[in-house]
N, C-alpha and C positions, 0 to 999 in steps of 0.2 A: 734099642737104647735101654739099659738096665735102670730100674726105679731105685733109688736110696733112700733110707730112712733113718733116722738120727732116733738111737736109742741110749735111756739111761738107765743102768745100772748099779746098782747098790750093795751086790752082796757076793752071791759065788762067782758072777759075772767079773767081776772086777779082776785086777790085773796081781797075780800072784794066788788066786783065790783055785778053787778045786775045778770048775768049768770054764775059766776063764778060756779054755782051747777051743771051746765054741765061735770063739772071737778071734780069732787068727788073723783072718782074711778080711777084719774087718778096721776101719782107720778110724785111732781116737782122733776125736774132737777137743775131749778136754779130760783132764785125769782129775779136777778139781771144779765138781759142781755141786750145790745142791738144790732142793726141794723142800714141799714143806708136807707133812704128815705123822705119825707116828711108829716105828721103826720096831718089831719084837723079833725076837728070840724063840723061833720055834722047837725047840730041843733036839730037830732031827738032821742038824747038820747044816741048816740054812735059814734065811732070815727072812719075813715075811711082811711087808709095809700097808699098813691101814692108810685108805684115804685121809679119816680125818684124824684131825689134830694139825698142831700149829710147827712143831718140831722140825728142825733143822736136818734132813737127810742128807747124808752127803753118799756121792758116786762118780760114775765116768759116765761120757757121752761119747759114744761110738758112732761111727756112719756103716748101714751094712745097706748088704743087698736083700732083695725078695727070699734068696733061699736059704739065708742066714737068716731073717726075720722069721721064716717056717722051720727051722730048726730051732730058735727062741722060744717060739711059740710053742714045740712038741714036749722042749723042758719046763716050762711054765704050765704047761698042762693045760693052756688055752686054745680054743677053736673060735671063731665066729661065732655067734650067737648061739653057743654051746650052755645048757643047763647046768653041766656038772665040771667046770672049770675048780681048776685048782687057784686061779689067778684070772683076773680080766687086765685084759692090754690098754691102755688109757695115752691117749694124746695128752702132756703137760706142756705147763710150762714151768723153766730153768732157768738157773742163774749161774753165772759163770766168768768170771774173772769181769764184770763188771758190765757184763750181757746179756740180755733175756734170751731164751730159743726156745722150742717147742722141740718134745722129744716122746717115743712110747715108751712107757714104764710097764710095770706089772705090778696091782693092787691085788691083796686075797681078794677071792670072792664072798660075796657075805656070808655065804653057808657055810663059811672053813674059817671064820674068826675066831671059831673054839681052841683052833691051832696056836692063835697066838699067847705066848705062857708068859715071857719075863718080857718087859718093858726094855728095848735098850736107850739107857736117858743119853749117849753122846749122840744118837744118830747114826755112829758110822760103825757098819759091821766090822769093815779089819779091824778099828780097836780095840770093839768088844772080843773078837773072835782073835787077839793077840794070847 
């Protein structure tokens, strides 16, 4: 029996975006969710979301498998209780067409907030990255 897990996405992830092919094999849930934290602009072609703050993120919510979840993980640059994570995987919860869910995201890690440069104030990376 294969495990699934329900992942939110906010940035290259998303549908149209440069990795989105990671996600193939994988069934949206919702193309119209968000979250709340703080959304930046790391200059290097991708966007990087701080825990806190109160901001409105918006993303998709996908269902994968285990080995779509470890190829998530290898582009996140996260491990398990790994030291030197580019991102840690976080259980949320979401909102969605008038729904709560709980879903893993990917927060920087706190040693990589130096990364984040511009503030994006919409939240949503395709806008900014229009």
């Amino acid at each position: 029996m294969k495990v699934l897990h329900h992942v939110f996405v906010y940035g290259t992830l998303r549908k149209g975006e440069v990795n989105h092919h990671f996600l193939t094999s994988a069934n949206l849930l919702s193309d119209e969710a968000w979250t709340t934290g703080t959304l930046y602009d790391t200059g290097l072609g991708y966007p990087a979301l701080l825990e806190k703050g109160t901001d409105h993120i918006y993303g998709e919510i996908y269902e994968v498998d285990d080995e779509v979840l470890a190829s998530l993980d290898v582009l996140e640059g996260y491990e398990v209780d790994g030291s030197e994570n580019l991102y840690e995987r976080k259980k949320i919860l979401l909102n969605n067409d008038n729904e709560h869910t709980e879903a893993f995201t990917y927060y920087i890690s706190p040693q990589n907030e130096n990364m984040l440069l511009t503030k994006i104030e919409s939240g949503d990376w395709k806008q900014h990255n229009k």
